[in-house]
C-alpha positions, 0 to 999 in steps of 0.5 A: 500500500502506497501513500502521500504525506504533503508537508505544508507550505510553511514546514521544509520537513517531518521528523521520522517519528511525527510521520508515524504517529500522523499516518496511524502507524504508530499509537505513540511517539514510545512506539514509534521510537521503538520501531524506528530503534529494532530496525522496521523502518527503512527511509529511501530503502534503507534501514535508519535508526534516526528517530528524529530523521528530517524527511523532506519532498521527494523521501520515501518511508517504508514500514512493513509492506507500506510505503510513504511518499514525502510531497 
């Protein structure tokens, strides 16, 4: 499944766990720290244990078998 977040005009980015907690991934910011720390997220196809990793236009995130396209 393949989804669109669309940063505002005023925001040049998303930390990787605010996205998590805003598409439902995550409940909390707890849980989507933890998931961001064992490795269930990649960001541009790789791996990245950065849980406040700025995502900006054009990065991609995957957990699981669902993709988030940042636009």
């Amino acid at each position: 499944m393949t989804r669109d977040f669309k940063l505002r005009d005023d925001d040049p980015y998303i930390q990787l766990i605010q996205l998590l907690k805003v598409m439902n991934i995550a409940e909390s910011g707890a849980i989507a720290s933890e998931m961001v720390l064992s490795s269930q997220v990649k960001v541009n196809g790789v791996v990245d244990n950065r849980k406040r990793k700025k995502l900006v236009k054009g990065d991609s995130v995957q957990v699981y078998s669902e993709i988030i396209n940042i636009v």
